[in-house]
N, C-alpha and C positions, 0 to 999 in steps of 0.2 A: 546570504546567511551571515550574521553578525556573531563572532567570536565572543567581542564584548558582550552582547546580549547573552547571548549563552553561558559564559561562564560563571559554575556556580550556580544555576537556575536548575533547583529541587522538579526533577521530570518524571512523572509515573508511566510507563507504556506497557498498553493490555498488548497480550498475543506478541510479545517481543523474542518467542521461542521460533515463530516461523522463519521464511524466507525475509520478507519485505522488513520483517520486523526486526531482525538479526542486523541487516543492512542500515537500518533507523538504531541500533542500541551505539553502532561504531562510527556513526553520522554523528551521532549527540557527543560519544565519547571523544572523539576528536574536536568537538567546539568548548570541551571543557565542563560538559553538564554534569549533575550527578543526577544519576539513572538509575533506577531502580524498575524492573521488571515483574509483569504478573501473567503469568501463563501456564496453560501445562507443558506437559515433559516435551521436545521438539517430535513433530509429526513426523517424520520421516527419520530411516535412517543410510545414508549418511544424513546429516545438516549444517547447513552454512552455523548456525548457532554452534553444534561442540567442533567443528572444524576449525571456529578461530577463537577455541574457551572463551566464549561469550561471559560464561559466569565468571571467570575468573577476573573479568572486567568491572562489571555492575552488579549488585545485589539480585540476587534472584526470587521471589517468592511464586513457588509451584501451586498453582490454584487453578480451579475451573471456574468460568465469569460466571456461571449460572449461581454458584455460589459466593449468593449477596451476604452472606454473615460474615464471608474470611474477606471478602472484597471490603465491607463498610468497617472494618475494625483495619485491614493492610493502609487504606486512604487515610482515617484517623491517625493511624500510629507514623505514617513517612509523611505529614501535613505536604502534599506536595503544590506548587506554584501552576504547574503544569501538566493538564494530564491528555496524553496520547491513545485513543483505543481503536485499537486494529484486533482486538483477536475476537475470529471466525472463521465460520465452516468458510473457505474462498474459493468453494470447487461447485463448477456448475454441472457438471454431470453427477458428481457424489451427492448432490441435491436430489438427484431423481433415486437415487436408492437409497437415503435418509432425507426424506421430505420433516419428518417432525423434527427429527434432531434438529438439522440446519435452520429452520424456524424458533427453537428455542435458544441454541446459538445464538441468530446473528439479530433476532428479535428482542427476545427475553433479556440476551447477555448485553443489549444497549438497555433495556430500561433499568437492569439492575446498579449497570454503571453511572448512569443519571442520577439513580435514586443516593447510589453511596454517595456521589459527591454533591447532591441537594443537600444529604445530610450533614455531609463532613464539613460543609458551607453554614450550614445551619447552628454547628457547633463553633464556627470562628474557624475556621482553618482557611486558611487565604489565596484558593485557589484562582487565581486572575484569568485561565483561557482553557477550552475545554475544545479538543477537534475529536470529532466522528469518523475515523474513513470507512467509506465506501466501498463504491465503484461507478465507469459508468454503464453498467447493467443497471444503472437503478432507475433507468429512462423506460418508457414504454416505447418500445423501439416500434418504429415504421418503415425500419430501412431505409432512411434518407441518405443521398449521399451527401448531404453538408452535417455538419455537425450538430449535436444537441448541447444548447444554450442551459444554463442553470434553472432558468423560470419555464423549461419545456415540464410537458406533463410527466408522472413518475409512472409508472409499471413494473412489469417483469413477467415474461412467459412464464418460465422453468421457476422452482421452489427459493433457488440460490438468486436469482434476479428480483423477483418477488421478495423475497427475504428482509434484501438489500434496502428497497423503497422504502419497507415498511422501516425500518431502520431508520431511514431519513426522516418520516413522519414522526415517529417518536421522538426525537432528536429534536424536531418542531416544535412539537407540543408540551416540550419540557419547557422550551425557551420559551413560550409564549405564557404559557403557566404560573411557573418558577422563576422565571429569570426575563420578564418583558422588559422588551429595549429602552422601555417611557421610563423606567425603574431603573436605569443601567447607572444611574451616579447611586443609587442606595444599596445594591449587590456588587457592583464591580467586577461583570464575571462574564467574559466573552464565550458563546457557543458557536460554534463553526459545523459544519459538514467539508468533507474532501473527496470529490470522482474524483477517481486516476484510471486509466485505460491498463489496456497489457503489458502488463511491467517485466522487463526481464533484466539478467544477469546473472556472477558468476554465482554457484553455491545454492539454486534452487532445485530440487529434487521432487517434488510435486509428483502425483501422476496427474493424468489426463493435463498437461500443460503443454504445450508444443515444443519451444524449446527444450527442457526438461529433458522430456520425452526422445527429443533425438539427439541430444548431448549421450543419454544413456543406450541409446541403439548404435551411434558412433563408437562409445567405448567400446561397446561389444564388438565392434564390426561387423555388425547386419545395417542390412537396409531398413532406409526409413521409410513409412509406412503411414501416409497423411488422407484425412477426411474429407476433409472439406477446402480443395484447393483453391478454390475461390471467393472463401471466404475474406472480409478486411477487418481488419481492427487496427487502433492506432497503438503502435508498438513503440514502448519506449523505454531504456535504462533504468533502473528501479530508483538510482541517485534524482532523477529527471522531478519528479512527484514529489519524494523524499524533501526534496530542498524546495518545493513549493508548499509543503504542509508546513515547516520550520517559519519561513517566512512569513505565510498568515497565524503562526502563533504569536511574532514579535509582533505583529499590529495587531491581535487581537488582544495583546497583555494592554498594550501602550492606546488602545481604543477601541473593547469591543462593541462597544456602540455600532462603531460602523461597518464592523467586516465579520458580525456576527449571523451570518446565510451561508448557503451553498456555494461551492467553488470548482471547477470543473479543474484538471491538471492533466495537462496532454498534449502529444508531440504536433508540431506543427505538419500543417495539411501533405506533405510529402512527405511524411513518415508514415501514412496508412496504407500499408501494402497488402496484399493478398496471402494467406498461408503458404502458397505454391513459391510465391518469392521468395517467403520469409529461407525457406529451406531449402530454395536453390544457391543461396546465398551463403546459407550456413555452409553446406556441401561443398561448394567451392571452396571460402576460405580453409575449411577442414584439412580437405585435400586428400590421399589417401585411399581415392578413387571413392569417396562415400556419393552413394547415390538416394535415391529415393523411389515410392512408386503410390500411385494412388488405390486406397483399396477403395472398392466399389460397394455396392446395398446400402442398406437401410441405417440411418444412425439415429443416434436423441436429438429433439431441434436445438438446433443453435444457430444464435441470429448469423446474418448473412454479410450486413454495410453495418458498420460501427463505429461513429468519429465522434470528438468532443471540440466545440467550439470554447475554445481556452483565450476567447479574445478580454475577458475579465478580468481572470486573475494575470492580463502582461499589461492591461491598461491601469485597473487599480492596485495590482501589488507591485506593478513592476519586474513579474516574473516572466523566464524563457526559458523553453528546453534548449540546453546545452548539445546534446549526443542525440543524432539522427539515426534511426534505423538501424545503418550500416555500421556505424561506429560502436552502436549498441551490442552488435554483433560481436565485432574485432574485442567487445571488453569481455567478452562471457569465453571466447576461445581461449582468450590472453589465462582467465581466471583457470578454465579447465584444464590448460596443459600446466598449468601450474600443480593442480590437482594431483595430475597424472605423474608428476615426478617430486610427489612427495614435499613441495615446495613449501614456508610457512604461510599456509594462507590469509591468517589476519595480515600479517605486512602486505600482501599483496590487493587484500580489501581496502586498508588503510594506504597502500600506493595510487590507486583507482580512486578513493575519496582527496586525496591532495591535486590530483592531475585536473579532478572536475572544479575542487573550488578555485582554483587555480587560473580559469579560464578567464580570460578578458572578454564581456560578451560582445566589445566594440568590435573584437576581429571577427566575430561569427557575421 
């Protein structure tokens, strides 16, 4: 991540009220951006958002994406350079008991973002790079154990995977439309997509998330209580992605011509561990005698093997995940006992963001 790049660089970010997105407003504010946020009110409560006065950081404007009249008037009025859209329904089981919603979410709330900034583009406003994130659920999964490439086919079982694809198609056909590549010296306007896998750290409160989930059954001191122990997903630090969507924005500003597609961002092949790991791990560093147990019957499907072949985005951007697994672990404890004793937690989020840029990735 280039400081110099950043600073100064007018940034709009949809859904900046959630987890990921709270972690991306103090990501940007520490490279000196000016950021301005569009979301509604933070989904949870507590949240990483008013836990480290987010707003008191960057402009906030409270909107829903579905509405394109306060979205295509918020674009015009902050002419932003860069625009970041992450807000969505991000729950795959809340999919299956809002199937519509999450469809007009993670569907509707991308074409209406397109459309504002087709327009805002249309009136002169000089928007240079536009990223989509994802996930990757947006794969028609197989259950492979190697990973899915960007050019593998899209799918999605469940409404929130489904959702997701559709999302990316749209995404497509706006570029293909609006903004074809043949055309890229007469619009000047990079479109991107971003998979990222299961992102964790400290200050996410979600339900149905796993860690989340037994951060808040730890507090309590009950046992934790997991589905699907054999499940894998590739599990990574939320910083890990965060600093691969930044990095394809600097080469989408500086040449979307070429880095204008899909981009997979995800932990290297020994970071895809099993749920049953994930939280025997936790439990241990915990300490405090926290244990776990498997509950048994019938659940909602959720896929089983889950990995992203990320060999793209380290060959063409130059990107690596920094924090393994384990590491990822050690920062969400570090975060929560901070929590627990009342600690300032933006210094401690802004400690966590200097430790990562920080790293020389010659030693990893």
């Amino acid at each position: 991540m280039n400081k110099d790049f950043w600073y100064g660089k007018k940034v709009l970010v949809t859904g900046h009220t959630g987890f990921k997105g709270s972690w991306l407003c103090l990501l940007l504010y520490s490279l000196g951006a000016k950021v301005t946020g569009y979301s509604m009110r933070p989904p949870t409560s507590p949240s990483l958002f008013e836990l480290c006065r987010i707003d008191q950081l960057i402009p906030t404007r409270y909107a829903d994406i579905r509405d394109i009249h306060t979205l295509q008037s918020t674009i015009l009025e902050l002419k932003p350079e860069i625009v970041i859209h992450m807000a969505a329904q991000p729950l795959v089981r809340a999919s299956y008991l809002n199937p519509v919603e999450t469809y007009e979410i993670n569907v509707m709330g991308t074409v209406h973002l397109l459309e504002a900034v087709r327009n805002a583009i249309h009136k002169g406003i000089p928007i240079k790079a536009v990223i989509n994130v994802t996930t990757d659920k947006c794969y028609g999964n197989k259950e492979w154990f190697w990973g899915y490439r960007e050019n593998d086919v899209l799918g999605g079982y469940d409404p929130y995977s489904s959702s997701k694809a559709c999302s990316e198609l749209v995404t497509e056909a706006y570029r293909k439309s609006f903004f074809n590549l043949e055309d890229y010296e007469s619009h000047g306007v990079g479109f991107a997509t971003a998979r990222a896998g299961n992102v964790i750290g400290g200050g996410d409160w979600a339900v149905d998330r796993l860690i989340p989930d037994c951060i808040k059954t730890l507090i309590r001191g009950e046992k934790i209580k997991i589905r699907n122990p054999y499940a894998i997903r590739p599990w990574q630090h939320v910083l890990d992605p965060l600093s691969g969507y930044l990095l394809l924005v600097e080469k989408l500003y500086s040449d979307g011509k070429q880095y204008s597609e899909g981009w997979n961002f995800g932990p290297d092949d020994d970071s895809g561990k099993s749920v049953e790991w994930v939280v025997k791990s936790l439990c241990s560093k915990w300490g405090e005698d926290a244990t776990y147990e498997i509950e048994n019957g019938r659940h909602l499907h959720e896929a089983h093997q889950l990995r992203l072949d990320c060999s793209k985005a380290k060959f063409k951007l130059g990107w690596y995940p920094k924090w393994n697994t384990e590491c990822a672990i050690d920062k969400v404890i570090e975060w929560t006992q901070a929590y627990q004793s009342n600690s300032d937690l933006m210094a401690v989020c802004m400690k966590q963001i200097d430790e990562y840029r920080n790293i020389d990735m010659k030693s990893i």
